[in-house]
C-alpha positions as CSV (number, residue, x, y, z in Angstrom):
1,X,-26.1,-68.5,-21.3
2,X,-27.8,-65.5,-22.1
3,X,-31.4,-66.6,-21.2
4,X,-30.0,-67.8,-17.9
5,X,-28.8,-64.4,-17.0
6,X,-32.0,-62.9,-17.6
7,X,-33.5,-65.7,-15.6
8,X,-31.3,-64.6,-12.9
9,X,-32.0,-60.7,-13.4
10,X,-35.4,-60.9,-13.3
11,X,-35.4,-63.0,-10.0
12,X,-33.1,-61.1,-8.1
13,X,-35.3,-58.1,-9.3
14,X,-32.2,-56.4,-11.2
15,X,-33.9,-56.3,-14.3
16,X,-37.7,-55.8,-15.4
17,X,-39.5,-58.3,-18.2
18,X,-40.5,-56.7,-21.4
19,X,-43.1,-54.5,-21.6
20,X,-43.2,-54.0,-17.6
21,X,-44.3,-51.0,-16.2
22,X,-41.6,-49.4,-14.1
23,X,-42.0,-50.3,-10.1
24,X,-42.4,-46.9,-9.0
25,X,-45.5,-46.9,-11.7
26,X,-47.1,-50.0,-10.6
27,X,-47.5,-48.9,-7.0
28,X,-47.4,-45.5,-4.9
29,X,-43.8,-45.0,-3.6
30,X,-44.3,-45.9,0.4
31,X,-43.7,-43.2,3.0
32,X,-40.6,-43.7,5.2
33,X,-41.5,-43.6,9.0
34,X,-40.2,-41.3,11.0
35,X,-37.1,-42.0,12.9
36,X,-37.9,-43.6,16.2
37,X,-36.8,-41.6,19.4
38,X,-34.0,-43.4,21.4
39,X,-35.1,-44.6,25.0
40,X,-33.1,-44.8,28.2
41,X,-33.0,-48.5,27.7
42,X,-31.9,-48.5,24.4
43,X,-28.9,-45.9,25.2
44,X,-27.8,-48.8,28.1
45,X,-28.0,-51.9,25.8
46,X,-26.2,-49.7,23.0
47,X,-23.1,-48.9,25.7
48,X,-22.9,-52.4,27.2
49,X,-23.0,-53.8,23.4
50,X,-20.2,-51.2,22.6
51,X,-18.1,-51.5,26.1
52,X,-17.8,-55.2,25.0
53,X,-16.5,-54.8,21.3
54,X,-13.9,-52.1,22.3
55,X,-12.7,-54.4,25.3
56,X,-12.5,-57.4,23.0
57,X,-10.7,-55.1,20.5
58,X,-8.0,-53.2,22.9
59,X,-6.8,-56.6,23.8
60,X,-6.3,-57.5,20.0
61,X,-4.2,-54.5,19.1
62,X,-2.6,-53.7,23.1
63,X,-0.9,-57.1,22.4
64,X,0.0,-56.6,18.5
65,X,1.1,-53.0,20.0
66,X,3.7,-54.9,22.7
67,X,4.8,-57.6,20.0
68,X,5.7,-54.5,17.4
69,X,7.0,-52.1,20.1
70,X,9.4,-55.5,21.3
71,X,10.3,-56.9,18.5
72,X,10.1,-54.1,15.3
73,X,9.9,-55.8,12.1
74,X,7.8,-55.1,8.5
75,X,5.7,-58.1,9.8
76,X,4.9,-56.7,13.1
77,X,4.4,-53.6,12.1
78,X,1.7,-54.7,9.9
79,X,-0.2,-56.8,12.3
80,X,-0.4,-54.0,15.1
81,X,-1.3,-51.6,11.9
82,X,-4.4,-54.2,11.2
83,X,-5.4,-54.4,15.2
84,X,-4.7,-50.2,15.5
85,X,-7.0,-50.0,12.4
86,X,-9.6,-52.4,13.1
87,X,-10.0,-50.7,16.6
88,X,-10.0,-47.3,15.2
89,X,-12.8,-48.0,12.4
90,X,-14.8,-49.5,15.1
91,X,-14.3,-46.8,17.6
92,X,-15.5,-44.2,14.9
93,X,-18.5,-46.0,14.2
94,X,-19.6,-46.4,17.6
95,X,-19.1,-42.7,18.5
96,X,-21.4,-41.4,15.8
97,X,-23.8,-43.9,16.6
98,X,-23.4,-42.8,20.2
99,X,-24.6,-38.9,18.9
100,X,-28.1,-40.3,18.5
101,X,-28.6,-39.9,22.3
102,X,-27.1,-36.6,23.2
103,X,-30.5,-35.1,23.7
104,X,-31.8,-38.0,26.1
105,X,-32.2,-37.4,29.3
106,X,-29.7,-39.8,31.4
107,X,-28.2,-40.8,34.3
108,X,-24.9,-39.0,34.6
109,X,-22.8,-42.5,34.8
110,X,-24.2,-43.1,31.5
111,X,-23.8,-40.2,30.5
112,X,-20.5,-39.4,31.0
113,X,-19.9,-43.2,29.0
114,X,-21.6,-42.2,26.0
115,X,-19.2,-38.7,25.6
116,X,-16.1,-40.7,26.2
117,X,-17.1,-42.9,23.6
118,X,-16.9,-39.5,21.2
119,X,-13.9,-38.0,22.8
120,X,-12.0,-41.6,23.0
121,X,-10.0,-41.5,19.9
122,X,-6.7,-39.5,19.8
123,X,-6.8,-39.9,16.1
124,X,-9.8,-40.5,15.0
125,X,-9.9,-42.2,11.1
126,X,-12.4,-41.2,8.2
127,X,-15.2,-43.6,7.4
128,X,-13.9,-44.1,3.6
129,X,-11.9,-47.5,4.3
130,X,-9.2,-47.1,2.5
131,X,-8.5,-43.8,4.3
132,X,-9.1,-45.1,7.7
133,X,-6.0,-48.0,6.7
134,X,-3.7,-45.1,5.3
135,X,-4.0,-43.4,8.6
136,X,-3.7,-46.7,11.1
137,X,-0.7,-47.7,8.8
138,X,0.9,-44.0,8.6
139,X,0.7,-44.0,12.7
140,X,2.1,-47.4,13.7
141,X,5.1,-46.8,10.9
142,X,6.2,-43.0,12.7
143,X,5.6,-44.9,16.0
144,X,8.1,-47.8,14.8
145,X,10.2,-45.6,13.2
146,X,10.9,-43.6,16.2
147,X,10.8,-46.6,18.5
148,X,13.8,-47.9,16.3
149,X,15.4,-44.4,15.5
150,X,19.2,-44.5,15.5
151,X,21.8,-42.3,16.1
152,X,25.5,-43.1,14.8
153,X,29.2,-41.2,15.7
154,X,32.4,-41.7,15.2
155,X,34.5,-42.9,18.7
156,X,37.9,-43.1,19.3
157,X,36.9,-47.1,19.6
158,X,34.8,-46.8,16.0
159,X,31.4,-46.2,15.1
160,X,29.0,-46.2,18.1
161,X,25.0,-46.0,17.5
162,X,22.5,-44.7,20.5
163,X,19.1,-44.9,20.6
164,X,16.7,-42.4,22.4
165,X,17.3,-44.1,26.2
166,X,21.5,-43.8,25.6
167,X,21.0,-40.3,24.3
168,X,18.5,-39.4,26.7
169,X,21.2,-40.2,29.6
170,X,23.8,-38.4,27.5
171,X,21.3,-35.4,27.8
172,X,21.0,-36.0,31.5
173,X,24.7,-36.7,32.9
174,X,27.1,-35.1,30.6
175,X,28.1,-31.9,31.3
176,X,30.1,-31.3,27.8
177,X,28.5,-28.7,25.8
178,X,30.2,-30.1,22.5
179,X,28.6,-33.6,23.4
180,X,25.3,-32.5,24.6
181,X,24.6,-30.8,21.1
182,X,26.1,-33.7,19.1
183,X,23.2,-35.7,20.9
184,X,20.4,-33.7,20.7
185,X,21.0,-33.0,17.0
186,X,21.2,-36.4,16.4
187,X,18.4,-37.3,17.9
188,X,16.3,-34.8,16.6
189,X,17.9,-35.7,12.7
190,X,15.7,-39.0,13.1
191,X,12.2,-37.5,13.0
192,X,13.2,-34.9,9.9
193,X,12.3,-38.5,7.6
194,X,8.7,-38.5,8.9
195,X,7.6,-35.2,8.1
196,X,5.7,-35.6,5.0
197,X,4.3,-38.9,6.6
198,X,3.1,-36.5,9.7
199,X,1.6,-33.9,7.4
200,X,-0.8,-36.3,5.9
201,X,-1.8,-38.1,9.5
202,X,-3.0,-34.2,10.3
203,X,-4.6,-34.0,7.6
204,X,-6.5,-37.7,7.8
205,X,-7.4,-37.0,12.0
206,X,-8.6,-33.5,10.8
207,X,-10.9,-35.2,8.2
208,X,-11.7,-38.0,10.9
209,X,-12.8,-35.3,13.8
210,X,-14.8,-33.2,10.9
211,X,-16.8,-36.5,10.9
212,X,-17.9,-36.3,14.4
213,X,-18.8,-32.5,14.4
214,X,-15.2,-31.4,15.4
215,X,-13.7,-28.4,13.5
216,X,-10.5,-30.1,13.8
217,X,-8.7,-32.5,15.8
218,X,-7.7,-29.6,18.2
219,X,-11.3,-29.1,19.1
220,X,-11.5,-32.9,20.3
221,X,-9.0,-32.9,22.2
222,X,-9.7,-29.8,23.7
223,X,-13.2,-31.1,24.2
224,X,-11.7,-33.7,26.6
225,X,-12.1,-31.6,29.5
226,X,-15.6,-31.2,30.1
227,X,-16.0,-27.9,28.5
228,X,-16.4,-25.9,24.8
229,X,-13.1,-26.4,23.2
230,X,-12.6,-22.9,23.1
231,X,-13.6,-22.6,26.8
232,X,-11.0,-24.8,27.3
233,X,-8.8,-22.9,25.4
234,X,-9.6,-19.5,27.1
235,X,-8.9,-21.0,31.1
236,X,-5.3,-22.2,29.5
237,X,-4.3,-19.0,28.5
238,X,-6.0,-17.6,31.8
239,X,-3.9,-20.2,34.0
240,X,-0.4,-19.3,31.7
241,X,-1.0,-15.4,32.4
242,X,-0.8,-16.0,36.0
243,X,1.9,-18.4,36.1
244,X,3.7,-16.2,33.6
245,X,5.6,-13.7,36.3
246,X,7.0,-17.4,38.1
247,X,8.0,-19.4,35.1
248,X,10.0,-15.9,33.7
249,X,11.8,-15.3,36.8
250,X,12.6,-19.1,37.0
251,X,13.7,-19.2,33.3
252,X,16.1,-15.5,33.8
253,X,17.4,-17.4,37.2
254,X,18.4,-21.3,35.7
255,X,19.6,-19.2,32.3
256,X,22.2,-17.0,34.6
257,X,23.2,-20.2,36.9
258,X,24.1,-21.8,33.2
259,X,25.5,-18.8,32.1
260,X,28.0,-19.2,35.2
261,X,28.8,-23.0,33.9
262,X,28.5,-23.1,30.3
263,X,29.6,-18.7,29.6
264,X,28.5,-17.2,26.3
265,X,27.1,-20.9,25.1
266,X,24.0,-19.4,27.1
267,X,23.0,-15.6,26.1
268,X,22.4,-13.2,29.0
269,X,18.9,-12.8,27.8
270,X,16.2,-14.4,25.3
271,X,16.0,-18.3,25.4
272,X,18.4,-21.0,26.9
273,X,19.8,-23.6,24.3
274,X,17.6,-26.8,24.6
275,X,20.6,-28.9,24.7
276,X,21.8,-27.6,27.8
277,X,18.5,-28.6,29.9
278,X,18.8,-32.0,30.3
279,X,16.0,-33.4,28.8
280,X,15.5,-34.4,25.0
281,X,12.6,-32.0,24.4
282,X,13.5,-29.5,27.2
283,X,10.4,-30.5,29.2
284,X,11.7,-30.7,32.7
285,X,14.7,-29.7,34.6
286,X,15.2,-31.8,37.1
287,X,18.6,-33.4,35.9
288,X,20.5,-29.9,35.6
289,X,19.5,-29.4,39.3
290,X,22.9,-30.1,40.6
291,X,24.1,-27.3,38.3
292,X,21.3,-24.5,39.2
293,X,19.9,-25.1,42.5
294,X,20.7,-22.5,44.6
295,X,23.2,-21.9,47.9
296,X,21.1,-24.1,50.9
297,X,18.4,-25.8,48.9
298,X,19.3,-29.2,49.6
299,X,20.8,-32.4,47.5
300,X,18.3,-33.7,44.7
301,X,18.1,-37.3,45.0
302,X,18.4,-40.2,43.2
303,X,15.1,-42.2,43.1
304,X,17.1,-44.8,40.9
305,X,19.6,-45.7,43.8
306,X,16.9,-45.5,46.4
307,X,15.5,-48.2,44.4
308,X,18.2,-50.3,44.0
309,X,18.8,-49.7,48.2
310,X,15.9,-51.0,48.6
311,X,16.7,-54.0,46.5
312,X,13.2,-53.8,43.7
313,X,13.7,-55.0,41.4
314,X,11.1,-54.5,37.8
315,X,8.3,-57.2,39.1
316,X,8.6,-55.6,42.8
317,X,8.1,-52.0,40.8
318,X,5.4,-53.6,38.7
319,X,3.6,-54.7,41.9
320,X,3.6,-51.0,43.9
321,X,1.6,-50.2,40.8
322,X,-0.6,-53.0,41.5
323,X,-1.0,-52.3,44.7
324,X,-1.8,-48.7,44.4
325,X,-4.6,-49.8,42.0
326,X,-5.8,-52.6,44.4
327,X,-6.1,-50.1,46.8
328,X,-8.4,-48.3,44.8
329,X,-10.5,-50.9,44.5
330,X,-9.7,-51.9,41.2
331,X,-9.0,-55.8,40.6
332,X,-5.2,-57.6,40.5
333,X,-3.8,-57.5,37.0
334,X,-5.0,-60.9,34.8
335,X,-2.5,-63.2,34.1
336,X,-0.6,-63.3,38.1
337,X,-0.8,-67.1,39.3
338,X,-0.2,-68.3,42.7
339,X,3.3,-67.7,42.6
340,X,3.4,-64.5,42.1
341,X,4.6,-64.2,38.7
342,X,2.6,-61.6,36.5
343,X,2.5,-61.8,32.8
């Protein structure tokens, strides 16, 4: 056995025969070329080769993404965590290979193509594999987790669970204080479990966007908008200060008009109890309207029952978004047959 494995070795080059000079002694260690400079050709083959791996790969995990986010089980979870991760990985690679032509001169189309291909990763894994599956896995499992996310109380009729749409119209239509609170504290008790999980998927996207010359994953988002991060950053804050005098008298306005409806539950100054604005995360306002517009400014309107006047249904819905795309220019969605049905 043992002279077979040293036949092996010494074929495969793994191992010298006695008495051999080492092979950087037997020859003059050869100089390494220098790099060759990418062409304008070579940048176009590179983003038609890359276009066509991502597009192959979207489909995989966009349909592993609508099984999971349909049917949540440990088995689908797992199978859009493999698609999410195999996109990701491949994603990664292709934007630092797309780096190599940041100094070429190019058209702007393709230009524009080869920084997207950077910037296209909200979370963008580290090259060490096993990192890169932590991260996909950690993602899809808070996105499953919150997609499933229950909340439980005790009814005259029993025990009654909600998930985020039935909360979200508690939030919207009930104007009992003591109810509202029950529901946004409930809600807000289902993400508490994920915050260890959502510490580490920082700290992996942070170590991901460090890899493609990003000082965090801030910076590449913020790079998203065809200017210096921190450019970016600086118009923002430009844009706030002179919105600032609007949304302040807005916020002391809507905070008296509740005061008037819901008394010392809303405090005659500082900040308005999140609860109390109709939406779970306080991002809009529009369902309080009825409750703060003022004297003369007109009924809000419900775009639900102008719907259902209209008699759409969800595949009429689906196709006005069709046909604004259509109209575009932009082709009919894949899968719709001659009768009309859409997959």
């Amino acid at each position: 056995m043992r002279p077979l494995l040293a036949t092996l070795l010494l074929l495969t080059g793994l191992a010298a025969p006695p008495g051999a000079a080492p092979a950087a002694a037997q020859a003059p260690a050869r100089a390494r070329a220098p790099a060759r400079a990418p062409t304008l050709a070579e940048a176009r083959r590179f983003v038609a080769a890359a276009e066509r791996e991502l597009a192959a790969l979207a489909v995989k995990r966009n349909r592993a993404e609508w099984v999971n986010e349909n049917f949540i089980t440990d088995d689908t979870e797992a199978l859009a965590a493999d698609a999410a991760k195999d996109y990701s990985v491949a994603a990664q690679r292709l934007a630092l290979r797309a780096r190599r032509y940041r100094g070429l001169a190019l058209p702007a189309e393709l230009r524009r193509k080869l920084v997207l291909l950077e910037l296209g990763l909200s979370a963008p894994p580290p090259s060490d594999p096993a990192k890169a599956e932590e991260l996909t896995r950690l993602q899809v499992g808070m996105q499953s987790d919150y997609g499933k996310g229950t909340y439980c109380r005790e009814r005259a009729g029993g025990r009654e669970c909600l998930q985020i749409n039935q909360l979200s119209k508690i939030l919207a239509e009930s104007r009992d204080p003591a109810e509202l609170l029950d529901a946004w504290q409930g809600w807000h008790r289902v993400g508490a479990p994920m915050r260890d999980r959502y510490a580490r998927f920082v700290e992996l996207s942070n170590e991901g966007a460090r890899e493609l010359g990003f000082r965090d994953l801030g910076a590449l988002w913020r790079s998203k908008y065809e200017m210096p991060p921190d450019a970016f950053a600086r118009e923002v804050e430009r844009l706030w200060d002179e919105v600032r005098p609007l949304y302040l008298a807005l916020h002391a306005y809507v905070r008296a008009r509740l005061r008037e409806r819901y008394g010392d539950l809303v405090p005659e100054n500082g900040l308005i109890p999140a609860h109390l604005l109709g939406n779970m995360w306080a991002q809009e306002w529009g369902n309080i309207y009825p409750l703060v517009a003022p004297a003369g400014g007109g009924e809000a309107y419900d775009l639900t029952e102008l719907l259902r006047r209209k008699g759409l249904d969800q595949r009429e819905m689906v196709r006005y978004g069709e046909r604004f795309f259509t109209s575009l220019g932009r082709g009919r969605s894949p899968g719709r047959s001659g009768s009309g049905r859409s997959s």
